[in-house]
C-alpha positions in Angstrom: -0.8 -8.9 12.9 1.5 -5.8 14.1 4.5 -9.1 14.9 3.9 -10.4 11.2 4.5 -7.2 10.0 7.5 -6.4 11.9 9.1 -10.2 11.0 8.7 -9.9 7.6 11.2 -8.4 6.1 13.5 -10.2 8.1 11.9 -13.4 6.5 11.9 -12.2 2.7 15.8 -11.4 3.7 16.4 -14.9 4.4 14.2 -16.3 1.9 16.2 -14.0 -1.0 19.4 -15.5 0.2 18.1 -18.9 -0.4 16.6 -18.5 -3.4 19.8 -17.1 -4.7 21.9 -20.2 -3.4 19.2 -22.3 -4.6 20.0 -21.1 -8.5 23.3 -20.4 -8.2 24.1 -24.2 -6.8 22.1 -25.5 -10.0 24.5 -24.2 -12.6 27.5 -25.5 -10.7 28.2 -28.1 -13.6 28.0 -25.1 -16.2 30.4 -23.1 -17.8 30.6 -19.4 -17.4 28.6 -18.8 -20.7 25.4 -20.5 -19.5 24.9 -18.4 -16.6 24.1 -15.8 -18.6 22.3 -17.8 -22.0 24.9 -19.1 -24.1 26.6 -22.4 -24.1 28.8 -24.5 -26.2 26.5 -27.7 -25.7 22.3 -26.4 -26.8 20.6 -30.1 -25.4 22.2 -29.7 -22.3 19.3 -27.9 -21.2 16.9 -30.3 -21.9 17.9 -33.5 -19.4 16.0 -35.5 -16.9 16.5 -34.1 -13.5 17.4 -36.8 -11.2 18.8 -37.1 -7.5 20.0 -34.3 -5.5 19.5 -31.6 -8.8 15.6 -32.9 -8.8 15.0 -32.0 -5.4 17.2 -28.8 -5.7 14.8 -27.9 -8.6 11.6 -28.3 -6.0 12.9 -26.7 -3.6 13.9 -23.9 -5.7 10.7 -23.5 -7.0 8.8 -23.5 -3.4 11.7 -21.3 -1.8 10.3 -18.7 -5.1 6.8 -19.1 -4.7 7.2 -18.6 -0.4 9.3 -15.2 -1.6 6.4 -14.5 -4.1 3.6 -14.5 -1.2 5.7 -12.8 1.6 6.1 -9.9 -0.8 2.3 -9.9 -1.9 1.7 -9.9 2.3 4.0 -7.4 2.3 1.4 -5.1 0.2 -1.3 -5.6 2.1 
Protein backbone atom coordinates (compact mmCIF):
# COMPACT_ATOMS: atom_id res chain seq x y z
CA UNK A 1 0.00 0.00 0.00
CA UNK A 2 2.94 2.39 1.27
CA UNK A 3 4.33 2.01 -3.06
CA UNK A 4 0.64 3.04 -4.16
CA UNK A 5 0.75 5.86 -2.15
CA UNK A 6 4.03 7.07 -3.01
CA UNK A 7 3.22 6.54 -7.13
CA UNK A 8 0.31 8.35 -7.02
CA UNK A 9 0.70 11.57 -7.45
CA UNK A 10 3.06 10.97 -10.05
CA UNK A 11 0.16 9.11 -11.86
CA UNK A 12 -2.67 11.80 -11.29
CA UNK A 13 0.29 14.18 -12.83
CA UNK A 14 0.37 12.27 -15.92
CA UNK A 15 -3.20 11.44 -16.11
CA UNK A 16 -3.98 15.61 -15.70
CA UNK A 17 -1.76 16.12 -18.73
CA UNK A 18 -3.73 13.76 -20.75
CA UNK A 19 -6.83 14.73 -19.90
CA UNK A 20 -6.00 18.24 -20.80
CA UNK A 21 -4.60 17.15 -24.37
CA UNK A 22 -7.43 15.01 -24.61
CA UNK A 23 -9.94 18.27 -24.55
CA UNK A 24 -7.81 20.57 -25.96
CA UNK A 25 -7.24 18.25 -29.24
CA UNK A 26 -11.23 18.14 -29.52
CA UNK A 27 -11.81 21.72 -30.18
CA UNK A 28 -9.03 21.85 -32.79
CA UNK A 29 -11.71 22.53 -35.65
CA UNK A 30 -13.21 25.42 -33.42
CA UNK A 31 -12.78 28.95 -33.39
CA UNK A 32 -11.43 30.85 -30.53
CA UNK A 33 -14.98 31.78 -29.30
CA UNK A 34 -16.06 28.11 -28.62
CA UNK A 35 -13.37 27.39 -26.27
CA UNK A 36 -14.85 29.43 -23.96
CA UNK A 37 -19.02 29.07 -24.93
CA UNK A 38 -19.75 31.19 -27.73
CA UNK A 39 -19.72 30.41 -31.40
CA UNK A 40 -20.85 31.81 -34.60
CA UNK A 41 -22.38 28.33 -35.75
CA UNK A 42 -25.15 27.11 -32.40
CA UNK A 43 -25.77 23.24 -34.18
CA UNK A 44 -22.33 22.67 -34.48
CA UNK A 45 -22.40 21.27 -31.16
CA UNK A 46 -24.87 18.88 -31.79
CA UNK A 47 -23.08 16.35 -34.64
CA UNK A 48 -22.53 12.67 -34.82
CA UNK A 49 -19.09 11.82 -33.57
CA UNK A 50 -17.38 9.68 -35.98
CA UNK A 51 -13.71 8.30 -36.54
CA UNK A 52 -10.77 9.46 -34.78
CA UNK A 53 -13.07 12.45 -32.80
CA UNK A 54 -15.44 9.30 -31.55
CA UNK A 55 -12.68 7.52 -29.99
CA UNK A 56 -11.05 10.81 -28.75
CA UNK A 57 -14.43 11.44 -27.04
CA UNK A 58 -14.04 7.75 -25.09
CA UNK A 59 -11.00 8.08 -24.34
CA UNK A 60 -11.48 11.38 -22.87
CA UNK A 61 -14.07 10.33 -20.83
CA UNK A 62 -12.13 7.18 -19.31
CA UNK A 63 -8.72 9.28 -19.05
CA UNK A 64 -11.50 11.64 -16.56
CA UNK A 65 -13.12 9.00 -14.76
CA UNK A 66 -9.23 7.13 -14.09
CA UNK A 67 -8.31 11.01 -12.78
CA UNK A 68 -11.64 10.95 -10.80
CA UNK A 69 -10.66 7.55 -8.81
CA UNK A 70 -6.94 8.23 -8.30
CA UNK A 71 -7.93 11.38 -6.54
CA UNK A 72 -10.79 9.61 -4.50
CA UNK A 73 -7.73 6.87 -3.59
CA UNK A 74 -5.86 9.70 -2.94
CA UNK A 75 -8.29 10.49 0.21
CA UNK A 76 -8.26 7.45 1.55
Amino acid sequence: MKTIVSILPYIQIVLAVILVAAILLQKTGAQIGGAFGGSDNFSSAFHTRRGFEKQLFILTIIVAILFALSALLSLV
